[in-house]
C-alpha positions in Angstrom: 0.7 -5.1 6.7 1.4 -7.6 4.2 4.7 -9.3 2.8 6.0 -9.1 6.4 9.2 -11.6 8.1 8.7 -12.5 11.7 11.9 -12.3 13.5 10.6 -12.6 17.3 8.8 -11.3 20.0 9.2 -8.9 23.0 7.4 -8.6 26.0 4.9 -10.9 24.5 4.6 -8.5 21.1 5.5 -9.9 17.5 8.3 -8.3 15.7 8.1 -8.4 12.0 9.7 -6.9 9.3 8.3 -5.4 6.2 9.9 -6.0 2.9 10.4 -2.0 1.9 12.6 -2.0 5.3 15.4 -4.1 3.7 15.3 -1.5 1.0 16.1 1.9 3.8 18.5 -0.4 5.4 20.5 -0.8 2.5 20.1 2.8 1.5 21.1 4.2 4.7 23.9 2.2 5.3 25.1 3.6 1.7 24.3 6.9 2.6 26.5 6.4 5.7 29.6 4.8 4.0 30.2 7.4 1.2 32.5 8.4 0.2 34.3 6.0 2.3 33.7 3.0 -0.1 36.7 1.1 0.4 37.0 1.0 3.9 35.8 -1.8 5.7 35.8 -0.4 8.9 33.3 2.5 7.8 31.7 0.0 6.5 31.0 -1.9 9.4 30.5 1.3 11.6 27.4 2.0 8.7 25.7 -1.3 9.4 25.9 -1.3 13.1 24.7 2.7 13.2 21.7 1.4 11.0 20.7 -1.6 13.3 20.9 0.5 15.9 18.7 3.2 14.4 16.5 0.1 13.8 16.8 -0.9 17.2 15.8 3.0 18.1 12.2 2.4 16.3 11.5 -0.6 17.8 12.1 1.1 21.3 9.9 4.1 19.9 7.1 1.6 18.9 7.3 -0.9 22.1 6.6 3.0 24.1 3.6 3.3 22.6 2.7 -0.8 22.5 3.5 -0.7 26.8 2.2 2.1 27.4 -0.9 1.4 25.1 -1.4 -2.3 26.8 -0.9 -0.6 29.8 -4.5 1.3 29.4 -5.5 -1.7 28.2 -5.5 -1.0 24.2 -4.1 -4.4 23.0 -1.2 -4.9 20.4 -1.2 -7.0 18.0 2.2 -6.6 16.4 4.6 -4.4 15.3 6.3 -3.9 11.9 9.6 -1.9 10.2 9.2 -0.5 7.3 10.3 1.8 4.8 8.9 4.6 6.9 10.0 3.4 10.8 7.8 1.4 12.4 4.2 0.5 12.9 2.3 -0.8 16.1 -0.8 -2.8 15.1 -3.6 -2.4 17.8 -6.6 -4.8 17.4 -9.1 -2.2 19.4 -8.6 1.7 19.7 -8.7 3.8 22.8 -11.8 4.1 24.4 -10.5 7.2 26.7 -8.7 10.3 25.1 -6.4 10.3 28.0 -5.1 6.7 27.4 -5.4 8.1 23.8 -2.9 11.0 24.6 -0.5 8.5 26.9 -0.5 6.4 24.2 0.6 8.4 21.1 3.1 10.7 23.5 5.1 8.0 24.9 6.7 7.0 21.5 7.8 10.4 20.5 9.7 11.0 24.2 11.1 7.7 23.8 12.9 8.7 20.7 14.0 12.3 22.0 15.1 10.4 25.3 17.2 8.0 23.1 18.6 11.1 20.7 19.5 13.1 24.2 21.4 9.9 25.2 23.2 9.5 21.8 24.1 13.0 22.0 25.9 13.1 25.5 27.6 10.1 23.9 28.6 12.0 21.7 29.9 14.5 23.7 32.4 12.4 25.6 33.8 10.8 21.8 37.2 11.7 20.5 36.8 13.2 17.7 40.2 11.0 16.7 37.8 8.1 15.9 35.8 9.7 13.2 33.7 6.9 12.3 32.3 6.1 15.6 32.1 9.7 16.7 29.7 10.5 13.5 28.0 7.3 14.0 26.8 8.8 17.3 26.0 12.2 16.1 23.8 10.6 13.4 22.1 8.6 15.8 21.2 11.6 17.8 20.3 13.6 15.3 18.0 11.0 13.6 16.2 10.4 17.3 15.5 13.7 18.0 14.1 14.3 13.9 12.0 11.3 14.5 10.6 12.6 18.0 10.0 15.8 16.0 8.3 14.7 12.8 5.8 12.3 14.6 4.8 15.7 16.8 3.5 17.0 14.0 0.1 17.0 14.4 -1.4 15.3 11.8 -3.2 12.4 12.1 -2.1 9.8 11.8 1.3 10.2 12.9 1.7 10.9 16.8 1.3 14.4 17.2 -2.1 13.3 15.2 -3.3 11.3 17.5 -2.1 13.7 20.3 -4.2 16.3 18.9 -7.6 13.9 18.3 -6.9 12.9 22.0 -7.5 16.6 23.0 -10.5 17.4 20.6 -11.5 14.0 21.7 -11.5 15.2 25.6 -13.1 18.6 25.2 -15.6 17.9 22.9 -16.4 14.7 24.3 -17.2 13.7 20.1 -14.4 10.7 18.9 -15.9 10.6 15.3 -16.1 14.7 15.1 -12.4 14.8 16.8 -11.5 11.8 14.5 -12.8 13.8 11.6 -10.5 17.0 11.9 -7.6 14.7 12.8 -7.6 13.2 9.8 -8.2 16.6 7.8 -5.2 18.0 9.6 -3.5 15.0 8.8 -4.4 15.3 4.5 -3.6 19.3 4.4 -0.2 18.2 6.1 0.8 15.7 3.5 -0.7 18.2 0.8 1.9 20.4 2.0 5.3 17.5 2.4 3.9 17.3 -1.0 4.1 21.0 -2.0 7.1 21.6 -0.5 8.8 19.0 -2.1 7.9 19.9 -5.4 9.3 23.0 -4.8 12.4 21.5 -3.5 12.8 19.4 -6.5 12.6 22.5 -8.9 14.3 25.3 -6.7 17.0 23.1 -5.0 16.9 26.0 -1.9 20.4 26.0 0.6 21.7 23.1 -1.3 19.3 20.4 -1.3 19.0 18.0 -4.2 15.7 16.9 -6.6 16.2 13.9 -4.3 15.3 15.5 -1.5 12.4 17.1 -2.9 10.9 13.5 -4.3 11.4 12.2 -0.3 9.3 14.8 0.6 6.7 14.3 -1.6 6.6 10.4 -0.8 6.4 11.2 2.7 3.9 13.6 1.8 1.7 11.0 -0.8 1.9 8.2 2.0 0.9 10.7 4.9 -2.3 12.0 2.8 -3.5 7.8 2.3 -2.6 6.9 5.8 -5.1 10.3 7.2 -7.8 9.4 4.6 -7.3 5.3 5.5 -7.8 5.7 8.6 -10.7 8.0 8.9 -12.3 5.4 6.3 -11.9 2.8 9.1 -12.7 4.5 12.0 -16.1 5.1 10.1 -16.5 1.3 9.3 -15.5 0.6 13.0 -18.6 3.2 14.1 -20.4 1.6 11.7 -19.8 -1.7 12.7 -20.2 -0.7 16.7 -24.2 -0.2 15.4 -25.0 -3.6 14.3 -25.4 -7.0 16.2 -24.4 -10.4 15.4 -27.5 -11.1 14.0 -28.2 -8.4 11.9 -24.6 -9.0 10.4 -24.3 -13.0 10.2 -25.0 -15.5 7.6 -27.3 -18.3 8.0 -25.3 -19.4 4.2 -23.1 -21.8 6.1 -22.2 -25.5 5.8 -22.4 -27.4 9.1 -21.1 -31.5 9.1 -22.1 -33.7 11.7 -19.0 -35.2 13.7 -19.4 -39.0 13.1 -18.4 -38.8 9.1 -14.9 -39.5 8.3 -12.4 -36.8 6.7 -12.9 -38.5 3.6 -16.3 -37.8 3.3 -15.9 -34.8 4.6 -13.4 -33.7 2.0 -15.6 -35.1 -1.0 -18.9 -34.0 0.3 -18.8 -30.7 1.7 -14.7 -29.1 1.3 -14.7 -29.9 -2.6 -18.5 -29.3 -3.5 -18.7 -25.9 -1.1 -14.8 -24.6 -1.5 -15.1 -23.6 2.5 -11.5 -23.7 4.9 -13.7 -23.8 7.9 -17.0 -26.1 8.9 -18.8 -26.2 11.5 -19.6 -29.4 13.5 -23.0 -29.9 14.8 -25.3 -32.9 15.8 -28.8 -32.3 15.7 -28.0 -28.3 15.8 -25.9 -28.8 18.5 -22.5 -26.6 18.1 -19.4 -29.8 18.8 -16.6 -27.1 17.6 -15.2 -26.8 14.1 -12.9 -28.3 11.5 -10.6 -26.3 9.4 -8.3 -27.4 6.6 -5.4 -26.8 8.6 -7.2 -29.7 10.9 -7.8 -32.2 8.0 -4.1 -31.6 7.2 -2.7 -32.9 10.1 -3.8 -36.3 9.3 -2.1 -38.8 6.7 -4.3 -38.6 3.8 -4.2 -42.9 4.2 -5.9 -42.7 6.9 -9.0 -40.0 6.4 -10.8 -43.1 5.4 -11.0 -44.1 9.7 -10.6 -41.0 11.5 -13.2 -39.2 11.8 -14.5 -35.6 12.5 -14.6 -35.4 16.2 -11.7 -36.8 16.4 -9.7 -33.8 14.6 -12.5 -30.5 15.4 -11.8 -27.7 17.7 -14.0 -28.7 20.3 -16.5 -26.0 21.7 -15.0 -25.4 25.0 -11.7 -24.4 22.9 -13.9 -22.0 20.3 -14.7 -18.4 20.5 -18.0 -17.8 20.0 -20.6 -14.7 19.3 -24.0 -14.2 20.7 -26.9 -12.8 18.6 -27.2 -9.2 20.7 -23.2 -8.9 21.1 -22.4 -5.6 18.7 -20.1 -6.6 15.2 -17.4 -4.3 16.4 -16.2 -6.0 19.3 -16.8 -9.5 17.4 -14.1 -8.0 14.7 -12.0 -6.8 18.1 -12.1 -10.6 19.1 -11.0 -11.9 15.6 -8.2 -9.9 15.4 -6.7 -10.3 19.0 -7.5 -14.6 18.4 -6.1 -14.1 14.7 -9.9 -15.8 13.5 -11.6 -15.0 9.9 -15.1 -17.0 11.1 -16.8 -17.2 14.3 -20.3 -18.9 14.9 -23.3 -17.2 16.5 -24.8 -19.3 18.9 -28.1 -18.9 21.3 -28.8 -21.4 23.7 -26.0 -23.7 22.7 -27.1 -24.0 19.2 -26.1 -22.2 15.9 -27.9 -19.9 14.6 -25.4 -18.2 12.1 -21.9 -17.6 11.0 -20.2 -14.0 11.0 -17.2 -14.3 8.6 -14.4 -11.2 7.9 -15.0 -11.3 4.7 -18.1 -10.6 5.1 -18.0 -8.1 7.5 -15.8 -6.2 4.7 -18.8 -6.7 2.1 -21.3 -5.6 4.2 -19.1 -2.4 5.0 -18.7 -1.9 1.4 -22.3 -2.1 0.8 -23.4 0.5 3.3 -20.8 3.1 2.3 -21.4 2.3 -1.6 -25.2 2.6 -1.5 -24.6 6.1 1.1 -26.8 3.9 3.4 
């Protein structure tokens, strides 16, 4: 997820914040305040219930990243947005139970949290107002989270719940995958209806602006099922194809005794390539990037030389020609990589980019291949 802010890490997991979460923070704190404008005690009572509601998300997502590491699914990252949260795996389950163990532990963590808020709640004077709402909001808010994402529509939690079970009895991911993510459309085609009617019919109440949530919730829901499914084809796609049936043999390789200079005239400015490989007589020496060539004073690029700024090979990932493209892209992702050379008996015989990757995907599913 793009046009995010990293603001730290836990337990070894990168915490980031989307742009569109600035925009719920501000509109829940608002929504908290009224009509209590002029107070700045309310005030403060609406900014602290928000961060902690924040603070309630990032516990629900770090369940399912612990949990998730802990049957070894990897994660990445996770990310607030205008929705809650989002925890990026660079590999999916490969058991329905870890599956299952997975999605499930987010969704108790927030109905443990809202049970907690609400026997807080219990033992609150009523005398201080703002705190005492503060809490019931919290627990409220907890135990509609841990209720929405059981919903089983894929992708939310209860989704992913519910492919973990078709998953397990059918012993079929892509078929289970498939109905998940059908589920998951007919559910947002519904937030969507019902919102509509909401807007017109305003039933016990409720305002047009609680009918065009609904149908925003419902819109992003339908692109999230139909996104997904699209990539857990690509991955299956991807998981039939080696490194050698997927790589490029298009790729610019400098030996390691030329200085940056030439490097930079001859092959960065005539090919437009961030990343070179280093070889000597089709030996692989490691790699250069223009992050590498940066480091150096551009003074001096006339006497340094290559191998004196490469990644060296025992530093690089590599692929091998028979390895399968999926769990190359799998590698990329966890070592944040675009390119990775293919190598066979220590020399290169190709390059396997992301971009690519994406083209070639594109290919297949434009041509119905």
């Amino acid at each position: 997820m793009g046009s995010a802010l990293n603001i730290g890490k836990l337990f070894g997991i990168q915490l980031r914040l989307h742009y569109t979460w600035f925009i719920i923070f501000v509109f829940l704190t608002v929504l908290l305040v009224s009509p209590h404008w002029l107070s700045p005690l309310w005030w403060i009572t609406g900014i602290i219930t928000c961060l902690l509601f924040f603070a309630s998300v990032i516990a629900h997502e770090l369940a399912h990243s612990l949990v998730g590491r802990a049957n070894g699914i990897p994660i990445k990252s996770i990310t607030l947005f205008i929705f809650g949260g989002v925890a990026q795996m660079t590999r999916e389950a490969t058991r329905p139970i870890a599956e299952f163990k997975m999605a499930a532990a987010g969704p108790i963590c927030s109905l443990v949290i809202g049970c907690l808020f609400g026997l807080l709640w219990l033992f609150t004077p009523i005398t201080i107002e703002p705190i005492a709402i503060m809490v019931q909001w919290l627990a409220f808010i907890n135990v509609a989270l841990a209720i929405f994402n059981f919903i089983p529509g894929f992708p939310l939690d209860g989704g992913r719940v519910f492919r973990s079970l078709l998953w397990h009895f059918t012993g079929n991911y892509q078929r289970s995958t498939l109905i998940a993510t059908q589920v998951g459309r007919v559910v947002g085609y519904l937030f969507i209806l019902g919102g509509i009617l909401i807007a017109f019919l305003r039933p016990f109440g409720m305002s047009w602006f609680n009918g065009l949530w609904l149908v925003f919730i419902g819109w992003f829901l339908e692109n999230a099922a139909s996104a997904s499914y699209r990539q857990s084809q690509f991955r299956e796609t991807l998981h039939r194809f080696t490194a050698s049936q997927v790589m490029t043999s298009d790729y610019p390789v400098v030996p390691s005794d030329i200085t940056i200079s030439r490097l930079v005239q001859e092959y960065v400015l005539v090919s437009g390539r961030h990343f070179l490989l280093v070889a000597d007589e089709g030996q692989l020496k490691g790699i250069v990037t223009l992050h590498n060539i940066k480091t150096i004073p551009q003074g001096n690029w006339g006497v340094t030389q290559v191998k004196e700024i490469m990644i060296p090979i025992n530093k690089l990932k590599v692929a091998y020609p028979d390895q399968d493209a999926l769990s190359i892209l799998e590698q990329m992702d966890d070592d944040d990589m675009n390119q990775m050379p293919v190598v066979s008996e220590g020399r290169v015989i190709g390059l396997i980019a992301r971009d690519n990757l994406i083209r070639f995907l594109r290919i297949r599913s434009e041509s119905g291949i």
